[in-house]
Residue, then its C-alpha position, 0 to 999 in steps of 0.5 A: x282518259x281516266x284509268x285508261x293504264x289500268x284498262x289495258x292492263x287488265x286487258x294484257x291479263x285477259x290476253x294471258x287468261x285467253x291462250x291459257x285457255x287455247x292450251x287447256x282446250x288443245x291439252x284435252x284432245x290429247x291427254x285424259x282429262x275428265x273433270x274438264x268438258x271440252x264443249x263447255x270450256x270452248x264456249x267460255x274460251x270463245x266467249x272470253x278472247x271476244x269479250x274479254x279481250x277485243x271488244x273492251x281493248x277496242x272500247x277503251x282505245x276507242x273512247x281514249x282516242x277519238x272522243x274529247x277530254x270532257x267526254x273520255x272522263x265520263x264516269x259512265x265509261x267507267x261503269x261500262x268497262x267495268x260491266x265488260x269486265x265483270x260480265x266476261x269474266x261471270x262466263x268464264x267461271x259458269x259456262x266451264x262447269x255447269x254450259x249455258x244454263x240460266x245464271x250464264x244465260x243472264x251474264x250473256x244478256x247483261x253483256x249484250x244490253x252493256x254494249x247496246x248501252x255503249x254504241x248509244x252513248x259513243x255514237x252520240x259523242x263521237x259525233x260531236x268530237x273533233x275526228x275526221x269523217x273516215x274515223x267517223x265513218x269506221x267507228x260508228x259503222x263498227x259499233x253497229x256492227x257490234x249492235x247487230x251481231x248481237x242478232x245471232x246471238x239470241x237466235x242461237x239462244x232461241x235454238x238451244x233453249x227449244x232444243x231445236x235441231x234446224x241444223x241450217x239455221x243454226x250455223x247460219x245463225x252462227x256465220x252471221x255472228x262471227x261475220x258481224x264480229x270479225x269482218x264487222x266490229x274488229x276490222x272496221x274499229x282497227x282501220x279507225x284507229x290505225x287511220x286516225x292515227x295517221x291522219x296527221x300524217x297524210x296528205x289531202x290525196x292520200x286521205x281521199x284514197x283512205x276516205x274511198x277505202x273505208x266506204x268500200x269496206x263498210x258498204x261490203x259488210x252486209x252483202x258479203x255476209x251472205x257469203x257464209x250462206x253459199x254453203x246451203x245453194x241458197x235462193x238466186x237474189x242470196x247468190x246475186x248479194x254474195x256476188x255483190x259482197x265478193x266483188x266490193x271485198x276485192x276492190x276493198x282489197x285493191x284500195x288498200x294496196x294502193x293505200x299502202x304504197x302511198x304510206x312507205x314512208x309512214x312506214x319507214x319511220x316505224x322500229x323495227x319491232x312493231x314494223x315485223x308485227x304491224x307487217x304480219x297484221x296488215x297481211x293477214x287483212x290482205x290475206x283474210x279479204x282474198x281469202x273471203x272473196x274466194x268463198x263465192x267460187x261454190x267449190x271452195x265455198x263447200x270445202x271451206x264451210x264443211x272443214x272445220x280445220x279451215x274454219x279455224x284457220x280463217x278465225x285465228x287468221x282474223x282474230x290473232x294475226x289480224x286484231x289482236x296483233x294490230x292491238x298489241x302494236x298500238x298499245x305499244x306505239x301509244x306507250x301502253x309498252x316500252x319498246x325501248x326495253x329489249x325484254x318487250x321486244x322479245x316479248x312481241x316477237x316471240x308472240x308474233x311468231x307464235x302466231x305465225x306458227x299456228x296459223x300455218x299448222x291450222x292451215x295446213x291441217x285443214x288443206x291436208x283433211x280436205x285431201x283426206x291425207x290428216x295426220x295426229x302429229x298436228x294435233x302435237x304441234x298445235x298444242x306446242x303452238x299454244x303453249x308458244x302463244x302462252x309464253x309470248x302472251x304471259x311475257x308481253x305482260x310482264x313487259x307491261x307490269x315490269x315497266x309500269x311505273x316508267x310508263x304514262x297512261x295513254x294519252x293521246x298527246x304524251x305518250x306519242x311524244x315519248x314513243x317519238x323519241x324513243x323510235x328516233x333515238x333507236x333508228x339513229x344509233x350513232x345520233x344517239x352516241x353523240x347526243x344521248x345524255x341530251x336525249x335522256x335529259x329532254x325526255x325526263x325534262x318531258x315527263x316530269x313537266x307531264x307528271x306535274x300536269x297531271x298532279x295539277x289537273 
């Protein structure tokens, strides 16, 4: 696809800008700071790692992974990421100083009208490209998704602009967004690349079992959002569909466990770096729909949704361990980084540790308010913790920038020949002693056949 190097490039940035902004945020409940309005720079720290990062690294995979090649050089792509980009970034200069006010409230609109205009356009070319129907399925359920959370959105518009102090509304307001977001738009877009890209790899049997999976998941995203209601005794039919949510998030859950055993050997094939981070992925997705499914117990529904630190803890698990690890492992098994270089696999790992780093501090801080047994050091730790996913996040950049020019743009094609070799070639060292100036030699032969390719088109 057309610039898509340059799209993630600049999504790596975003990456770096967002844990710049986790420190910022953490640096203020500890030291005097008083030119910086914690509140303010929350929401535009929010705002920026959804839109900034996720949702256009998701968009530009997307469009380059599934869609045809007359459709990923479509101009109108172009004009949509750059929309993305530059709304996202118009929020993150206004909303730390001034909140939301007029000026940010347009940028926030123009964003939400931007992905209206995307989910139209993908939808309609999706269904005309050659992918399979569980992609199919994932991705066009995943762009509603995106659609429909934008629901929540104008209702806590609505909310601030009356001033009204409906405190029940408000956080329903804001579950149902975060649910459409994270369980919603995130998971599903992650399983339809994670699923097209095995495809090809699978057998009909296993296909079947991932096909069910994917219907499971999809056909619990509404009923399970009425699990973030369950904090307020709602009425008896609400209760009945969380029920019903809770249960197909377990069997989704078993699904994929029986899933996953089918694809050891996908799996085997992996380096060793991304093996430790896809790892760390699909089990915090595990985790995360165990986790969910709990909520339906009202005792633990209550301590979950009236404790922020678990609140957090169960957002960072999605949005870090799940998302945005997944996310750095496919632009790396897509040639977007090189893991050949022992500076990127550093860089992942120093990353991915990080992440594991903080969710455990979350996590356990929020068990240990629930027991009324709190301590300040956490607040020490987690800022550490964030200063951690800063560096790992600012190498994993200079990863990218450092390799560039060795890199091609992420084509479907190209690059996963590439990476082919370069995996092989790390799994057999002793191959590699014996036959790695051939390897070498097959490898630049490859590119520079690609790069002419590319010249003539």
């Amino acid at each position: 696809m057309k610039n898509k190097k340059f799209w993630i490039s600049l999504s790596l940035l975003n990456l770096c800008t967002v844990t710049l902004l986790g420190v910022i945020l953490r640096s203020k409940a500890l030291f005097e700071l008083p030119a910086i309005d914690y509140n303010h720079l929350l929401n535009a720290h929010s705002h920026f790692a959804f839109g900034g990062w996720v949702t256009l690294t998701l968009m530009v995979l997307m469009v380059s992974s599934f869609l045809n090649q007359p459709q990923k050089i479509l101009p109108r792509y172009q004009f949509i990421f750059l929309g993305i980009f530059a709304s996202t970034w118009g929020l993150l200069l206004t909303l730390p100083f001034a909140g939301y006010n007029t000026f940010s409230s347009y940028i926030s609109t123009l964003f939400i009208f931007i992905t209206y205009i995307f989910c139209w356009i993908f939808i309609k070319n999706i269904r005309k490209a050659n992918v399979n129907k569980t992609t199919l399925l994932l991705s066009m359920a995943s762009v509603v998704c995106l659609v429909l959370s934008s629901g929540g959105s104008f209702m806590l518009a609505y909310l601030f602009s009356t001033k009204s102090l409906n405190a029940v509304l408000y956080r329903d307001a804001l579950f149902s967004y975060l649910h459409l977001q994270y369980n919603g738009f995130f998971t599903l877009a992650v399983f339809a690349l994670l699923f097209q890209k095995l495809e090809s790899k699978l057998s009909a049997e296993v296909k079947k079992k991932m096909h069910r999976f994917s219907v499971l998941l999809v056909l619990s995203i509404l009923p399970s959002m009425f699990l973030s209601y369950h904090w307020h005794d709602p009425s008896i039919l609400f209760q009945i569909i969380a029920i019903a949510g809770s249960v197909l998030l377990l069997l989704s859950l078993g699904w994929f466990i029986s899933l996953l055993r089918s694809m050891v050997d996908i799996y085997k094939s992996v380096s060793p770096t991304l093996k430790f981070v896809g790892v760390l992925s699909l089990g915090a997705f595990m985790l995360k729909m165990f986790l969910q499914s709990l909520t339906i117990i009202t005792f633990v529904g209550n301590l979950v949704f009236g404790d922020r630190p678990i609140i957090m803890g169960f957002l960072h698990l999605v949005f870090l361990c799940f998302v945005t690890l997944f996310l750095l492992a496919y632009i790396a098994q897509t040639g977007g980084l090189n893991t050949e270089k022992k500076f990127t696999k550093v860089s992942l790992i120093v990353f991915a540790l990080g992440v594991v780093v903080n969710e455990i501090l979350l996590l356990t801080q929020g068990i240990g308010e629930m027991l009324i047994q709190g301590s300040a050091i956490f607040t020490w730790l987690l800022w550490g913790a964030g200063i951690w996913l800063s560096i790992g996040a600012t190498l994993i950049c200079i990863a990218r920038f450092k390799n560039a020019k060795n890199l091609m743009t992420l084509d479907v094609d190209g690059p996963e020949k590439i990476q082919e070799i370069c995996n092989t070639s790390e799994k057999n060292k002793s191959l590699k002693d014996r036959t790695g100036h051939h390897q070498k030699k097959k490898l630049k032969f490859y590119s520079n056949e690609r790069k002419n390719h590319l010249q003539k088109m």
